[in-house]
VEXDREN-2710 file (C-alpha; in Angstrom, 1 decimal):
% VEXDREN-2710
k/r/px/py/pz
1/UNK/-20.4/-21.4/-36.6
2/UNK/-17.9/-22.4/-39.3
3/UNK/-17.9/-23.8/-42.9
4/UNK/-15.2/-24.9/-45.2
5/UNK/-14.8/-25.2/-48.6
6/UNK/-12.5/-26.6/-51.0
7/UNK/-11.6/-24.9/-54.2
8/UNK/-13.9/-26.0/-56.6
9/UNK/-13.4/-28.6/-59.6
10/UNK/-14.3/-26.3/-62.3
11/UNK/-13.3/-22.9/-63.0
12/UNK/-15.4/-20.5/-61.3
13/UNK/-15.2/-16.3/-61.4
14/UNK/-15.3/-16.4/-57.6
15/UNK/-15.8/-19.1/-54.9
16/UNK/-16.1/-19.0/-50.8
17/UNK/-13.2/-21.3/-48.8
18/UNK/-14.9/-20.6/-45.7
19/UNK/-17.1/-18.6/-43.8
20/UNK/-18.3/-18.1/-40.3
21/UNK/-20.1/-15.7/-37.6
22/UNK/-20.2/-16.0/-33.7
23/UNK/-17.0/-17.3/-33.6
24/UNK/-15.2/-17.1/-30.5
25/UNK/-11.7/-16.0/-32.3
26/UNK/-8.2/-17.6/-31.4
27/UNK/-5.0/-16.1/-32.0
28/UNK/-3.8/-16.9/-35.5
29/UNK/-0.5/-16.4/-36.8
30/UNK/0.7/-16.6/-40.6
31/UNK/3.7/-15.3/-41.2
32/UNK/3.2/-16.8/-44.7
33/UNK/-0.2/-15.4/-44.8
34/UNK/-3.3/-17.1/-46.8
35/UNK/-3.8/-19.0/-49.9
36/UNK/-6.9/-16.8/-50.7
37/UNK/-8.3/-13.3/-49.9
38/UNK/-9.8/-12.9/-46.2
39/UNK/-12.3/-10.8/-44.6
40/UNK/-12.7/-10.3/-40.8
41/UNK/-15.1/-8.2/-39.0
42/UNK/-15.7/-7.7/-35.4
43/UNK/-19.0/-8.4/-34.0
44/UNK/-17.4/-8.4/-30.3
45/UNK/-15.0/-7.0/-28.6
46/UNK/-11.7/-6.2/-30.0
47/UNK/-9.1/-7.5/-31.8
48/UNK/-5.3/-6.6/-32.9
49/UNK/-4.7/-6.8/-36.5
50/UNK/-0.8/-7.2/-37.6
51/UNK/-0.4/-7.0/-41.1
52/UNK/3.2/-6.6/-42.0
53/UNK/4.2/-5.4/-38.5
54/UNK/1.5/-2.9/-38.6
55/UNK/-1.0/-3.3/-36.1
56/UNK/-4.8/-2.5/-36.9
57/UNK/-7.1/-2.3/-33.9
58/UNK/-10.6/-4.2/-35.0
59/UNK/-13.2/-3.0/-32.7
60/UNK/-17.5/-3.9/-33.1
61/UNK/-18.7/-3.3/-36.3
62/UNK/-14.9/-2.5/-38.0
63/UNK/-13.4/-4.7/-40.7
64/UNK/-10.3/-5.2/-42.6
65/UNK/-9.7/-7.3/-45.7
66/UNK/-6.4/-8.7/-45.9
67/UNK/-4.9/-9.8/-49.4
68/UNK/-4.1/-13.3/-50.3
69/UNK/0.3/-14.4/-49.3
70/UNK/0.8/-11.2/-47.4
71/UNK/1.9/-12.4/-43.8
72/UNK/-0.7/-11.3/-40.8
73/UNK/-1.7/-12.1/-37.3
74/UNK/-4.4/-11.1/-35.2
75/UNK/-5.8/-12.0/-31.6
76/UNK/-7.5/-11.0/-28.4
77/UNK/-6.9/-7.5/-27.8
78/UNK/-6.6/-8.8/-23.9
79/UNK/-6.0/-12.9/-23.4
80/UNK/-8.9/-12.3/-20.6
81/UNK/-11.4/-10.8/-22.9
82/UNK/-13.3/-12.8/-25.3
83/UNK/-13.6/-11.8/-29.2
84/UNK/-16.5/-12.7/-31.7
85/UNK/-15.7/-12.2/-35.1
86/UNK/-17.1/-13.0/-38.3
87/UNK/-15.2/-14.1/-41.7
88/UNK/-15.3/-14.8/-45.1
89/UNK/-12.4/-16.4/-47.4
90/UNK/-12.7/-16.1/-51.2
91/UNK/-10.3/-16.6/-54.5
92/UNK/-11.4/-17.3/-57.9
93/UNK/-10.7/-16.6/-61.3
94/UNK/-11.6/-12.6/-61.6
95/UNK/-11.1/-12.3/-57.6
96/UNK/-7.4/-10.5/-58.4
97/UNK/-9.3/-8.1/-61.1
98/UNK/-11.7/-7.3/-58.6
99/UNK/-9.4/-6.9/-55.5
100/UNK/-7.5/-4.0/-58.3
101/UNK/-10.8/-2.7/-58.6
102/UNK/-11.2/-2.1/-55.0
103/UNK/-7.8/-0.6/-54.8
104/UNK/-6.2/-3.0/-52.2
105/UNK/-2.6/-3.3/-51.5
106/UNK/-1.5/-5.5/-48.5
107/UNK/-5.0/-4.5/-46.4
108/UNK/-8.0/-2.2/-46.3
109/UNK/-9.2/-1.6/-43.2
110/UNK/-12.7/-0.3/-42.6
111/UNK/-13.8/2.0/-39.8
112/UNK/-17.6/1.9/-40.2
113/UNK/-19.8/-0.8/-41.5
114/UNK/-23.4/0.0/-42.9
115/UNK/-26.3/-2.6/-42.2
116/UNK/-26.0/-4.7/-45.6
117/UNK/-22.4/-5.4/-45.2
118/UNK/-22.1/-5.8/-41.5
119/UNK/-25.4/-8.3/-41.8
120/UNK/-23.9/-10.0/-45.2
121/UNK/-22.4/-12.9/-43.4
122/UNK/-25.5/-13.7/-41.4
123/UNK/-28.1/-13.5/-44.0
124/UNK/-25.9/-15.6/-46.5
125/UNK/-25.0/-18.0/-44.4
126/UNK/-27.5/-20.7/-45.4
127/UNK/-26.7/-19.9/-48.9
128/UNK/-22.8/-20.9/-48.3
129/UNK/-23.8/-24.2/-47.4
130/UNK/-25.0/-25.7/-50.5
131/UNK/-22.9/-27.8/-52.3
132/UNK/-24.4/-28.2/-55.7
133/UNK/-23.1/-26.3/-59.1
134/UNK/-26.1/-24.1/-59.0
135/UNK/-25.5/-23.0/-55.7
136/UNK/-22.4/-23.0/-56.2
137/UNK/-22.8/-19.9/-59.4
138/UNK/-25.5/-18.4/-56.8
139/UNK/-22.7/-18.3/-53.9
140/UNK/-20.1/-16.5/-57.1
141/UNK/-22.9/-13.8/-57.6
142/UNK/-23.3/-13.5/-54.1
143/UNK/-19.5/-12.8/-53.6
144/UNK/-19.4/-10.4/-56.6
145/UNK/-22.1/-8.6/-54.4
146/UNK/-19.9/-8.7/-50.8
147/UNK/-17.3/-7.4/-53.2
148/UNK/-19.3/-4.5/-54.2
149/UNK/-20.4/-3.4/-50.8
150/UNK/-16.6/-3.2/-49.5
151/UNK/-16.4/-1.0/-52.4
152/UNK/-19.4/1.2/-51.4
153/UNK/-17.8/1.1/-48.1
154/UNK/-14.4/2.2/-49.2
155/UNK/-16.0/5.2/-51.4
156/UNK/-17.9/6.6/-48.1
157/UNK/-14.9/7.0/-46.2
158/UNK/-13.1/8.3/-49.7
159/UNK/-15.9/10.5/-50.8
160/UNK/-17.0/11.7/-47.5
161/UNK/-20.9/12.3/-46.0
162/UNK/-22.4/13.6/-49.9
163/UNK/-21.2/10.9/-51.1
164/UNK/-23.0/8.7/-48.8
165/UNK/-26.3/10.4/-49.1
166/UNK/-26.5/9.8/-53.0
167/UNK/-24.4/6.9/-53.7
168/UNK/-25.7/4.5/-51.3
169/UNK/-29.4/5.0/-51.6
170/UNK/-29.3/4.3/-55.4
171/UNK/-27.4/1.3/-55.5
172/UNK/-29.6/-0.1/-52.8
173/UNK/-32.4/1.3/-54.8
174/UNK/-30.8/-0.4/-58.4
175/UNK/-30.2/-3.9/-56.6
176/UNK/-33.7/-4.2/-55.3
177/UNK/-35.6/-2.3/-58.7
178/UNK/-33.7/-3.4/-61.3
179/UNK/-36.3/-5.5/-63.4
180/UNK/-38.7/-2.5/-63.5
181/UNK/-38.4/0.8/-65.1
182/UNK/-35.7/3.5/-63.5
183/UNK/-35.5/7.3/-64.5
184/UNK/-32.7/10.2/-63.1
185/UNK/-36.1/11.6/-61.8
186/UNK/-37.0/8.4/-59.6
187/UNK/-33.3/8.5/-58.9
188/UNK/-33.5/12.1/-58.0
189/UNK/-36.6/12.6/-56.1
190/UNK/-34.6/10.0/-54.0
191/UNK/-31.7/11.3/-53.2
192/UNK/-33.2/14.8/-52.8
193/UNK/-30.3/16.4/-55.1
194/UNK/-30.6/17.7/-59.0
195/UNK/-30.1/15.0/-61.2
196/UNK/-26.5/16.8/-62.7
197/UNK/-25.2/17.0/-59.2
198/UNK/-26.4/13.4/-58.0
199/UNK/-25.4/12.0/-61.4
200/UNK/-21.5/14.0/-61.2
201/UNK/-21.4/12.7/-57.8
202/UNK/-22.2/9.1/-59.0
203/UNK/-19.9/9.2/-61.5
204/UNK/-16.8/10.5/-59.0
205/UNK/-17.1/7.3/-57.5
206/UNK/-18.0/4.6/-60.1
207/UNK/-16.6/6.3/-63.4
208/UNK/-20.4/6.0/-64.9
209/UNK/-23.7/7.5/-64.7
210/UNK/-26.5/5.8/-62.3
211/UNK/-28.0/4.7/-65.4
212/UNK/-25.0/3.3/-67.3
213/UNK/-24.3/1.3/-63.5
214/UNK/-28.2/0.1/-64.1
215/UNK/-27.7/-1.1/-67.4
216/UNK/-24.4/-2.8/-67.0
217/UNK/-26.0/-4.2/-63.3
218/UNK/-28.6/-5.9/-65.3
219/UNK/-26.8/-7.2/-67.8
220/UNK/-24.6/-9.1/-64.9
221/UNK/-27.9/-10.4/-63.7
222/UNK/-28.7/-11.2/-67.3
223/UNK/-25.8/-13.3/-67.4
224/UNK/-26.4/-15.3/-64.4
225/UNK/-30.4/-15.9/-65.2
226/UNK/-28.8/-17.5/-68.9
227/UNK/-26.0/-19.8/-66.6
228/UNK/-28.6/-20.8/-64.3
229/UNK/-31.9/-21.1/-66.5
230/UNK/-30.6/-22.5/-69.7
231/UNK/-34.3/-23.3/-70.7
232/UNK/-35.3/-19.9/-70.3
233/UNK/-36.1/-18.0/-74.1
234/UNK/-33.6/-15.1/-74.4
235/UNK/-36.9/-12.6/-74.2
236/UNK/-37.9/-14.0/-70.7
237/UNK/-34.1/-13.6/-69.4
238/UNK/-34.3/-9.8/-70.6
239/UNK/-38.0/-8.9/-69.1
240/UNK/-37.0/-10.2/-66.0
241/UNK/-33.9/-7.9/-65.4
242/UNK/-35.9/-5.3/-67.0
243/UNK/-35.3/-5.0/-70.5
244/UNK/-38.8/-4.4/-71.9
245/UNK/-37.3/-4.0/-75.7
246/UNK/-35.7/-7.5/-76.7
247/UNK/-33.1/-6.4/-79.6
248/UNK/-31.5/-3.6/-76.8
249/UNK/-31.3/-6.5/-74.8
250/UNK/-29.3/-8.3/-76.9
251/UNK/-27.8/-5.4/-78.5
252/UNK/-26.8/-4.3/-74.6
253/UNK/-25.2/-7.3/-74.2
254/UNK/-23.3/-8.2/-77.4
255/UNK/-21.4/-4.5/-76.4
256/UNK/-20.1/-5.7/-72.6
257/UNK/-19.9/-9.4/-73.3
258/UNK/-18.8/-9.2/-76.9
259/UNK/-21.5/-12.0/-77.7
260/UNK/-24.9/-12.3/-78.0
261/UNK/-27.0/-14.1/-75.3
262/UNK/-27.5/-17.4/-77.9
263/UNK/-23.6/-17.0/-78.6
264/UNK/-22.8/-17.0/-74.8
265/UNK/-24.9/-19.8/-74.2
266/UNK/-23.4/-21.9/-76.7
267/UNK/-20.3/-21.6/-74.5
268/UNK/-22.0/-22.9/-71.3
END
């Protein structure tokens, strides 16, 4: 399976050029490399990587993201032996902020991938192939998400197994809980560590506490509810990414967007 996109008309924060899964990989050479960033994973067999004249091998469930002009190759690790892959191809407006963020150079390779981001492809698929502009900001957040994964990712083979045991199961926990009511105890009683050492831990890896990360995740969502629901009243767009008190909503968000929810709107 394979989609492909062109860049879209309008200015968008991130967009998808293409994306695919089960797809029986041919040799590809670009000694130019690609207009916009590229992710591969393996989903069978194995591949050779050459980024730069180093060589990467991409066995099942490894991945590597490859930055956007540097010159790569990859193929068949044997030209008798078949390999599935799965890929996803993305620029946009903050895409080089983000791609900082992540810490990537020429490549990142990834050794391991957990179930969300191995399965991200797959269960997004359908989404990728709408075509109209509110699909379109759906498919942005969506890539803002893949984005964050590869950074959970990275941070578990950075941070080591600890890491893994506390930062993972909150952010799962934050993406799917968000609109309700979150406390260092919930977080806690989850993790199975004290709330200092779960929230120092946090904090090694994302430079904030869980609860900063929840309110600054929610006001993200907040932003995408006011592009994509424009009739909504500013107090149902805080309730449902669970800001109970309206002024800290807009309070919360005047401080990381620098304008109030009726100010941002005005810009849409």
């Amino acid at each position: 399976m394979r989609i492909a996109f062109k860049q879209p008309s309008q200015q968008m924060p991130l967009f998808c050029e293409s994306i695919g899964y089960q797809w029986q990989q041919p040799p590809i050479k670009r000694p130019k490399g690609y207009y916009v960033f590229h992710w591969l994973q393996t989903e069978a067999g194995t591949g050779i990587v050459t980024v730069n004249d180093h060589s990467i091998t991409l066995g099942p469930n490894q991945g590597i993201l490859i930055r956007a002009g540097v010159a790569h190759n990859y193929q068949s690790s044997s030209p008798h032996k078949t390999w599935q892959t799965a890929f996803l191809a993305f620029g946009g407006d903050q895409a080089e902020a983000l791609m900082a963020f992540l810490g990537l150079r020429d490549y990142l390779f990834f050794p391991s991938l957990f179930p969300e981001l191995a399965t991200f492809i797959n269960q997004t698929y359908a989404e990728f192939q709408k075509n109209d502009i509110i699909a379109t900001l759906r498919q942005s957040s969506e890539l803002y998400r893949f984005i964050m994964l590869l950074k959970q990712a990275d941070d578990y083979v950075t941070n080591g197994y600890q890491t893994e045991q506390i930062v993972a199961p909150i952010l799962t926990y934050i993406s799917k809980h968000f609109d309700t009511a979150i406390t260092n105890q919930q977080l806690a009683a989850l993790t199975g560590y004290s709330v200092a050492y779960q929230n120092r831990v946090f904090k090694s890896s994302y430079g904030q506490t869980p609860l900063k990360y929840l309110t600054d995740y929610r006001l993200q969502r907040a932003k995408m509810l006011l592009t994509i629901h424009p009739d909504w009243q500013i107090q149902r767009v805080g309730n449902s990414v669970g800001f109970n008190d309206i002024s800290r909503f807009i309070h919360e968000f005047k401080r990381y967007y620098r304008l109030t929810p009726n100010q941002f709107r005005k810009l849409m």
